[in-house]
N, C-alpha and C positions, 0 to 999 in steps of 0.2 A: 599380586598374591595369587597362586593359581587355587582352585576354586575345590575347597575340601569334599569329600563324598557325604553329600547328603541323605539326611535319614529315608527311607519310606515314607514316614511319615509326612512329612514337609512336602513331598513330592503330589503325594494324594490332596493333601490339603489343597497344594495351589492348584491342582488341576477341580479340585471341585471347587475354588471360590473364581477362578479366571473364566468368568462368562466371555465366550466367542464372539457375541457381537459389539458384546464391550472392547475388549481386546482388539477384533478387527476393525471395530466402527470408530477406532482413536486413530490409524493408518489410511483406512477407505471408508470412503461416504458412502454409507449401503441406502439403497431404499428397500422399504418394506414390498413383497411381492407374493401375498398368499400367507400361508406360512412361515416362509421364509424370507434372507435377506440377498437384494444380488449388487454387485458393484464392479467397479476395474477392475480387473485383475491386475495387481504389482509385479508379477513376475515376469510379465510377455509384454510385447509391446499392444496393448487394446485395447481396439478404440470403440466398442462397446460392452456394456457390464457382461463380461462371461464368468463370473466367479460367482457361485451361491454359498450362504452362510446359513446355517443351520442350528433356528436355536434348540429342537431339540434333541439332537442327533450332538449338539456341537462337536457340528465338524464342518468345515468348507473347503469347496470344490471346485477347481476353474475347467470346465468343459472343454477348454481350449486347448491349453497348456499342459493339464492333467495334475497340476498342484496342489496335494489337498491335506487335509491331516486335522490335528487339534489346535488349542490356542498355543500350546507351547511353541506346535511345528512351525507354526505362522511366524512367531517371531523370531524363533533360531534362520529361519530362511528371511524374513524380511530385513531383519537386522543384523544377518551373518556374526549371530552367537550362537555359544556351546548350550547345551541342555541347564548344565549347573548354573551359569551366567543368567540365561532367560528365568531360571527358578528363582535365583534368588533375588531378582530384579521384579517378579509378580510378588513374593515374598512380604520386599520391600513397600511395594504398593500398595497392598491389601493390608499390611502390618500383622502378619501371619510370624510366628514362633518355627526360629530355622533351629533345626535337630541333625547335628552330622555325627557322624562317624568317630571323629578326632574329636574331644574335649575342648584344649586351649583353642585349636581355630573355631569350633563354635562360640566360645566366648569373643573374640575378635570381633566377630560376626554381629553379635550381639553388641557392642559397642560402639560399632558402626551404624546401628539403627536407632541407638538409644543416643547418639548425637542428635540424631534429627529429632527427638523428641524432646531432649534440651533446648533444641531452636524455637519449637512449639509453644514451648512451658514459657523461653525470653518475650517473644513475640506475644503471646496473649499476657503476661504483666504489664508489659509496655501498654496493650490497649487497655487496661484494666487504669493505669497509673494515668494515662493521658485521659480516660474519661473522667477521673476524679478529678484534674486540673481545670477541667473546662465549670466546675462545679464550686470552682474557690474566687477567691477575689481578682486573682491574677488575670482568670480566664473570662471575664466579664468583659472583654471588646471581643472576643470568639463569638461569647453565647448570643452577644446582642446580634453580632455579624449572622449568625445562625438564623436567630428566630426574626431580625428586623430583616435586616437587606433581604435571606433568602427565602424569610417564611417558614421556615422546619416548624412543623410541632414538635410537642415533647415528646407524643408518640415516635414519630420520624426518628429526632434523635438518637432515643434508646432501641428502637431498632436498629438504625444501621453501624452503633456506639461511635457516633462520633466523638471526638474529643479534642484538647489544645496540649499544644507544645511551649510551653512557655518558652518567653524569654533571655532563657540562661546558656550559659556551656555545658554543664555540667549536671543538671539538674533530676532527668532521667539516669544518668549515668551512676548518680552515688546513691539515689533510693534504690537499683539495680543491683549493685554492689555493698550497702549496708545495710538494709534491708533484705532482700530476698538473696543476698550471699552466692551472687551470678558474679563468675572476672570477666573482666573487660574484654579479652580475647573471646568470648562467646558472644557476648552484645558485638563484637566487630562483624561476627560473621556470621550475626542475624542480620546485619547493615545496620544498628540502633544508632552506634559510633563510628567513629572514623581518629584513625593514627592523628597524632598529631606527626608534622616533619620534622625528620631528625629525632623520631625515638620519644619527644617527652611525654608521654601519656596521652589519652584520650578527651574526645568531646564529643557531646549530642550532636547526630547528624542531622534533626529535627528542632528548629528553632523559631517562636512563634508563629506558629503554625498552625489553624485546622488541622486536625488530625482524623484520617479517611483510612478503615484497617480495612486491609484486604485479605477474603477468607478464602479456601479451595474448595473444590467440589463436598468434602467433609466436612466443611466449615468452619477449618482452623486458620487462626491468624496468619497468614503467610509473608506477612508483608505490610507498609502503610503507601499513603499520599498524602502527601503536605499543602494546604494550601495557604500561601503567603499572605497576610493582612497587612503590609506594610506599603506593597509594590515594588519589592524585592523581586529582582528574576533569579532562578526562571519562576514562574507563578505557582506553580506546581512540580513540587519534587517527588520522585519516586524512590522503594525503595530499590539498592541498587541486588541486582541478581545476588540468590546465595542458593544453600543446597537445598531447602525448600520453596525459591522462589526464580520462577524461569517466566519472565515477561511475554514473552510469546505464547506460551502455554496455557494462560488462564488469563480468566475474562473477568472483571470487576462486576459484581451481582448475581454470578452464574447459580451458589447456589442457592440463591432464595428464588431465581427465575425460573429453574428448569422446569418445575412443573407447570408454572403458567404457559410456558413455553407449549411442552406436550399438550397441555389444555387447547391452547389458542392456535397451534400449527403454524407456530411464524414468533420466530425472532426479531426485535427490534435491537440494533446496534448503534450504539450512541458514541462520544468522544469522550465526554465525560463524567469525572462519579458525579459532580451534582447534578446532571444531564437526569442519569440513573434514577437518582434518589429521587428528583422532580416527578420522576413519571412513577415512579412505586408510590410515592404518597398521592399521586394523582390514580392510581388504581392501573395503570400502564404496569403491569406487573412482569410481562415478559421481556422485557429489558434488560440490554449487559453493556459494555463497556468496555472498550480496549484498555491496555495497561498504557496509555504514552509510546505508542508505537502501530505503525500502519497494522493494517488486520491479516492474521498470518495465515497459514493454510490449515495448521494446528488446530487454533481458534475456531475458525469456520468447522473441523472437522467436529467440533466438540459440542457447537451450535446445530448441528446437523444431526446429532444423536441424538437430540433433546424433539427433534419436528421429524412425524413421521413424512410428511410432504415437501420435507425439507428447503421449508421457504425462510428468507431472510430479509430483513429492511436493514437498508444502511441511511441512516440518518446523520449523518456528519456537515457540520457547519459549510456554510457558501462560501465561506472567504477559499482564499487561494490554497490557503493547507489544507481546508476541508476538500476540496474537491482532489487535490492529488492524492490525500490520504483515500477517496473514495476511489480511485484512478486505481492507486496498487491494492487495493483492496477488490477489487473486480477481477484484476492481470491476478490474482492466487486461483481463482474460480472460472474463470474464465473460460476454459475447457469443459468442466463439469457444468459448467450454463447451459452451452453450445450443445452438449450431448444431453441434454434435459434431465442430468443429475439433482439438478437443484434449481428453486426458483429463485432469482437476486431480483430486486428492485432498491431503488434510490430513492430518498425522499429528502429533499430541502422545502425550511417551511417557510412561510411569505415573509417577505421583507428582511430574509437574511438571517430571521431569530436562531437560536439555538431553541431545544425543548425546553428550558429550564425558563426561558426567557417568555416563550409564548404561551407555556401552562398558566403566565402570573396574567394573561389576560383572555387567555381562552379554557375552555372547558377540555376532560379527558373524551368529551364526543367529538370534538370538534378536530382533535390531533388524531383521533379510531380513525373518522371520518378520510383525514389528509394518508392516515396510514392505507388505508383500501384502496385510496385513488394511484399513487404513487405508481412512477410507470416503471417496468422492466427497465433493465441495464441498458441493454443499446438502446432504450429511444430515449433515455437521459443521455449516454453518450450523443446522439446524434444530435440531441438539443446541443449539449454543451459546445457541439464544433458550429452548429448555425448561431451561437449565441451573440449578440454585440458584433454581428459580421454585416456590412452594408452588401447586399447580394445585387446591388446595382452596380456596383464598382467590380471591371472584369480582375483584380487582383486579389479582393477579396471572396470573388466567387469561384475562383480558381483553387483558391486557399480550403473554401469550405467544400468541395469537388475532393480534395485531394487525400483532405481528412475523413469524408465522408466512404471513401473508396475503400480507406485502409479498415476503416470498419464494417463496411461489408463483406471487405474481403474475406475474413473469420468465420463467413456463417458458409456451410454446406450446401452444393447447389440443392436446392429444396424450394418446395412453397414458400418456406419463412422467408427466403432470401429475395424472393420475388416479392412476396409482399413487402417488404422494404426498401426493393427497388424501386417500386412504386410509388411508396408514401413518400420516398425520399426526394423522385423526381417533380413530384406534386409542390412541395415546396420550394422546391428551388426555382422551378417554372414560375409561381407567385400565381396559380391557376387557371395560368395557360394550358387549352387542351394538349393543342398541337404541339407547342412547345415541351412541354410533361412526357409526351409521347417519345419525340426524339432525346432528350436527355437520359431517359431510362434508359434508352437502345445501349446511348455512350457509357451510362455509368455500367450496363452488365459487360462492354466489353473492355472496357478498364480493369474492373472484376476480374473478370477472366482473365487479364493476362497479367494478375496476380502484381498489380498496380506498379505506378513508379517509380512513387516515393518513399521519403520512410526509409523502412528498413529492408525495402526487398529488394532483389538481386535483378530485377529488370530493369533496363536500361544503364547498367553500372557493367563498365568496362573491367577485363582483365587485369589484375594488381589490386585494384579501389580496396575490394574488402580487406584485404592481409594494412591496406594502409590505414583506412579508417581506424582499424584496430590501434592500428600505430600512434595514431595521434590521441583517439580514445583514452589509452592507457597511459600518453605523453601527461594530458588535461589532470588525471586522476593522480599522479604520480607526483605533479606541480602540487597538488590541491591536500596530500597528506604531508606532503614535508616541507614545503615552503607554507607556515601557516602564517603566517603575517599578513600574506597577501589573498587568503583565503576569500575576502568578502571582495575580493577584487575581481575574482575568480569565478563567483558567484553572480556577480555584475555581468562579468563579458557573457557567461551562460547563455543566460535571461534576457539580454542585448540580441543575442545572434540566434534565439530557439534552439541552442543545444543539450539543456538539460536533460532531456530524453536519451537514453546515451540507446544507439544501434546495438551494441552484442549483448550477451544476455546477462552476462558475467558481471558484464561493466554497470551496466542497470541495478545488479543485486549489490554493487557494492556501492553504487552511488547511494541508493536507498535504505542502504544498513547506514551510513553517512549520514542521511539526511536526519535519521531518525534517530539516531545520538545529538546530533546538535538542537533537534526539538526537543529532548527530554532536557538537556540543560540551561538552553535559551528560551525555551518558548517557541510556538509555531508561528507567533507574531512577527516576532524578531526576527526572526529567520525569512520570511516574504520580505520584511521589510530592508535588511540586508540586500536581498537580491534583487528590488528596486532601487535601492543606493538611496534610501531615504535614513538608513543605517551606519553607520561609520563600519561596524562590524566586529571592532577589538578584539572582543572577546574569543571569537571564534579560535583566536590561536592557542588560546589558552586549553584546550581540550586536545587532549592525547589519542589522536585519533589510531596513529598504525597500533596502538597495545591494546586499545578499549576494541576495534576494531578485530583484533586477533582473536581475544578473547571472547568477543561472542561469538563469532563463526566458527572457531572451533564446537562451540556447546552449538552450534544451532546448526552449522553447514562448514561438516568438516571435509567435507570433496573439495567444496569452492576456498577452503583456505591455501590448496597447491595449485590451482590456476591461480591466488591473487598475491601467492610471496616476491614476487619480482617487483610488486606495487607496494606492498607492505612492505618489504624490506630488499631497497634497490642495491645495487650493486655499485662500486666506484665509479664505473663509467656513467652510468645514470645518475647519479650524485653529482657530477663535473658535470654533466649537462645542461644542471639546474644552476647554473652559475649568474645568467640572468632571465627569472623567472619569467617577469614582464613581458619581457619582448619573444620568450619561447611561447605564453600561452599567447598572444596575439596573433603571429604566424601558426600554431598549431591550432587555434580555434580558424580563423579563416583558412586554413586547407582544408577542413571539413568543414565548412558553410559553403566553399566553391564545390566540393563533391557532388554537395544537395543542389544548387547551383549547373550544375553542368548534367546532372540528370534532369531536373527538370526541362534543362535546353532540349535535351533528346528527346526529351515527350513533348516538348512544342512540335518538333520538327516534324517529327511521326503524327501529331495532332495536324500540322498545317498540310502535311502529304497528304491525309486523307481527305482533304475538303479538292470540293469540284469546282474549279475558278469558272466566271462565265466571264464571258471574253469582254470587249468592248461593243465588237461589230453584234454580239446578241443583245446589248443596252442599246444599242443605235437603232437595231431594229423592230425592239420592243417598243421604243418611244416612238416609233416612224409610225406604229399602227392601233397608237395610243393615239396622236396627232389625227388620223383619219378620223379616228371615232369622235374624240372631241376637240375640234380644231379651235388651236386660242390665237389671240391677236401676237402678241408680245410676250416671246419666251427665252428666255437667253438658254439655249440651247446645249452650249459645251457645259454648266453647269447644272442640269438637268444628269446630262450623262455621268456627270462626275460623282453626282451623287447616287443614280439608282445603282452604277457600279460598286459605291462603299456600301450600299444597302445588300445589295445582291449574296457582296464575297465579304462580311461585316464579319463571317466566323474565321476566315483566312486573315485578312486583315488584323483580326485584336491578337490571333495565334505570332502573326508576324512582330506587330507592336511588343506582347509580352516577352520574343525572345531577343527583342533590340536589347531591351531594360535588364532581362538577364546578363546576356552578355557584357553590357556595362558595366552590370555589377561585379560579376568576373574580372574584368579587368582593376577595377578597384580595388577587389580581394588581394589579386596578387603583386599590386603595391606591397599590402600590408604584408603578404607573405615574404615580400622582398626587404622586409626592413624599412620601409618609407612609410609606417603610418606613426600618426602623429594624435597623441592625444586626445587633441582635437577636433580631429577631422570628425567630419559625421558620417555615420555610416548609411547610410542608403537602405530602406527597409526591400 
């Protein structure tokens, strides 16, 4: 509908209620600087804050670029919309009274905004209706669950109005409808209901269930969380996206926190709402919550506007989902770390608890306490790659070398990065002087030559990357349309260290994947899948290439035209997948032999650069050992044999390591050949 001529009025209005740093600070992370506010500029490529934001000028300025203007300009250029579009899209925001020109399209207009306040009005009966359920007879294994297992007071409670979802199909559905005189078609597309198939009417989407409402910055219902009391999966249901509720965009607690937030200058980020609610009854007030999805860059930007110092704590659980969840939650920030945008730190609390767990036997001093100690992001990463690794064993220290490389490789040559050379070499040494000394040397020049492994381009022959790709998008392509064998899939991953997928693209979709099948499996389920402790079934039963379309388009509509050939293949790529099995096994081993055959060439290069010492210097060295202290009875050729393995001990383990590789290689490409077998075992 193109976009009628708006009144004057409407115009002024939203130019005086769209505060600049609001506006800006939802796009860029500004820090406070004076007066004013400075951050990246979006329009140029830069790679420090050259853009100042002005709150009382509102107006901001890139020094660099020369971009600058009001909040409107911001967005017509950030968002490549027209004037009218950006109007009535702040409009909409602010809930501001749109006055056009034309009559009927302002009423249009007006209908379009007075939907969303229909979804408003469904949404807080809903929490109104489920609070009263939790208050009747029905709800009496909720309130016990409430006040026994979790300890809530009644305070708690009625602050955060929790509520129950009883037991029925229907039960929400007809006081919605006979009652408060709502059709079904608007409870569908608040998410309250769901179609039945094939047309015959509706049913509650929420059924015995906790009931967790989730508010927006204005603190209207937007949304619920369901928690199961049966052990029903998944544990926890959300509700699914509608036109007031965009999962990435808002944080569970945001606004009863934000001010604690500005008070305390540090957000705490937790996994879950009773995570949340643990620490606000526990006086932990600057606490929020993701919605059931890794942490987005949105999110972060909106926790960022809340601390002037713009610090964050990520507190997510030890198990295996907590820590990837903290992994892609880092990889959003990650840059803005590096350039000293923002502080992150990580905090896991002893013995694996979650907060909700450890507040029931420690005090909120005692978690403040754990919160201040909590170290910076990289040296929890660099914990995490030394963690459970035998640094005696030259495969496992290889390993932690390699890991350890790739994350220093991130940091800017600078102090910081020395200083971490250091500590890094420190440890691995196990506090050998001498030794600390020389592994620093090797780790800064591995560094520098912008590492092996991984993802970079050193040591990786001509064609490799166009092929990785290849097989990349083979893996992803098996893994949306063969779902049967989805958890098989996830097995060989986890088996061969391939999860991490090399392009960037492929990474963002594997992790929009991942994080669909933990909102409807559980993040349990899902590890335990991918150990094969899982049968997996279920997995196929999720609609991934349409659930999948449908958020990237709301959320990342560029990357929906790089991933349509994966979402929606073409005849020949369809006949390809004819036997999925034996495609993902040959396509997972060509890329394990890639990883495989670069690390050969950084042995090779590693074993080039050591200095062998001959024999005749072992023969002569022990000739004037012998003078000095002369022994009766010494088997002489075993002497040499060993100060020679002593001598050239870093050539030698170089040599051993790339026998083993090569082996492994040749293993692979069995399997590449169609000769592997069930069976066999793979060879770490």
């Amino acid at each position: 509908m193109p976009v009628p001529r708006l009144h004057p009025r409407t115009i002024e209005a939203v130019k005086e209620r769209a505060d600049i740093v609001d506006v800006v600070g939802e796009h860029v992370v500004l820090k406070k600087k004076g007066r004013e506010f400075v951050g990246i500029c979006p329009f140029h490529d830069d790679s420090k804050p050259s853009m100042t934001v002005s709150p009382a000028k509102q107006f901001y300025y890139c020094f660099s670029c020369g971009a600058g203007g009001n909040s409107i300009k911001f967005l017509m250029e950030f968002q490549r919309q027209s004037f009218g579009d950006v109007v009535l899209e702040l409009a909409r925001k602010y809930q501001l009274p749109v006055e056009t020109v034309e009559g009927p399209q302002q009423e249009r207009l007006r209908q379009q905004l007075s939907r969303r306040d229909k979804l408003h009005r469904a949404l807080a009966l809903a929490a109104g209706w489920f609070r009263g359920q939790l208050r009747t007879p029905v709800g009496a294994s909720a309130l016990n669950y409430l006040t026994e297992k979790r300890g809530l007071s009644e305070v708690t409670l009625e602050s955060f109005e929790l509520g129950y979802a009883p037991e029925q199909w229907d039960g929400l559905l007809k006081h919605l409808q006979q009652v408060e005189g709502l059709s079904a078609e608007l409870l569908e597309a608040a998410g309250l209901v769901v179609a039945r198939k094939g047309g015959g009417g509706f049913y509650d989407r929420f059924r015995h269930r906790v009931m967790v409402p989730i508010h927006d910055r204005q603190g209207r219902v937007i949304g619920f969380g369901g928690r199961s009391l049966d052990g029903s999966e998944p544990k926890y249901l959300n509700s699914p996206e509608t036109d007031v509720f965009e999962k990435g965009k808002h944080l569970f607690g945001l606004d009863r926190a934000a001010n604690a937030i500005r008070k305390d200058d540090r957000a705490v980020v937790v996994e879950g709402y009773f995570d949340v609610i643990a620490l606000h009854a526990a006086g932990v007030t600057n606490s929020v919550a993701s919605l059931g999805t890794a942490l987005s860059s949105q999110q972060i930007t909106q926790i960022c506007r809340c601390s002037e110092g713009k610090r964050i704590v990520l507190n997510f659980d030890a198990d295996g989902a907590g820590v990837r969840a903290a992994n892609r939650a880092i990889g959003e920030v990650e840059q803005l770390a590096l350039q000293g945008q923002l502080e992150l730190r990580v905090l896991h609390l002893p013995s694996g608890k979650d907060p909700d767990e450890f507040l029931k036997d420690h005090g909120a001093g005692d978690y403040r306490a754990l919160l201040d100690q909590s170290p910076l992001w990289l040296d929890w990463q660099i914990q995490q790659v030394l963690e459970g690794r035998d640094l005696s064993q030259a495969d496992q220290f290889q390993q932690a070398v390699s890991g350890l490389v790739a994350l220093l490789g991130k940091l800017p040559q600078s102090a910081v990065r020395t200083h971490y050379l250091q500590q890094v070499a420190e440890r691995l040494s196990g506090g050998q002087g001498r030794l600390a000394l020389q592994l620093e040397e090797d780790l800064r020049q591995q560094v520098k030559g912008q590492r092996w492994h991984g993802r970079s381009s050193r040591h990786e022959q001509p064609g490799e990357a166009s092929q990785r790709e290849r097989s990349e998008a083979e893996i992803l392509r098996l893994y949306l349309h063969c779902s049967n064998h989805r958890a098989a899939i996830r097995r060989e991953l986890r088996q061969r260290e391939l999860e991490d997928f090399a392009l960037q693209h492929h990474r963002l979709l594997w992790a929009a994947i991942t994080d669909l099948e933990e909102t409807n499996l559980g993040a349990g389920r899902l590890e335990a899948i991918s150990r094969g402790t899982d049968s997996g079934h279920d997995l196929e039963d999720i609609e991934l290439p349409r659930l999948l379309t449908d958020q990237l388009l709301l959320e990342n509509s560029a990357l929906v035209a790089r991933l349509t050939p994966l979402l929606e293949p073409g005849e020949v790529h369809l006949a390809a997948m004819a036997k999925p099995l034996l495609q993902l096994r040959g396509t997972a081993a060509a890329l394990e032999r890639q990883k495989s055959l670069k690390r050969c060439r950084h042995l090779l290069e590693a074993w080039g650069g050591q200095r062998l010492e001959t024999l005749e210097r072992c023969i002569a060295a022990l000739i004037q050992e012998e003078r000095q202290q002369p022994t009766e009875s010494v088997d002489m050729e075993k002497r040499i044999e060993a100060m020679f393995e002593e001598l050239n001990s870093d050539a030698l383990r170089f040599q051993e390591l790339y026998y083993s590789e090569r082996k492994h290689i040749g293993h692979l490409d069995q399997q590449r050949c169609g000769g592997f077998s069930g069976q066999d075992v793979i060879p770490a």
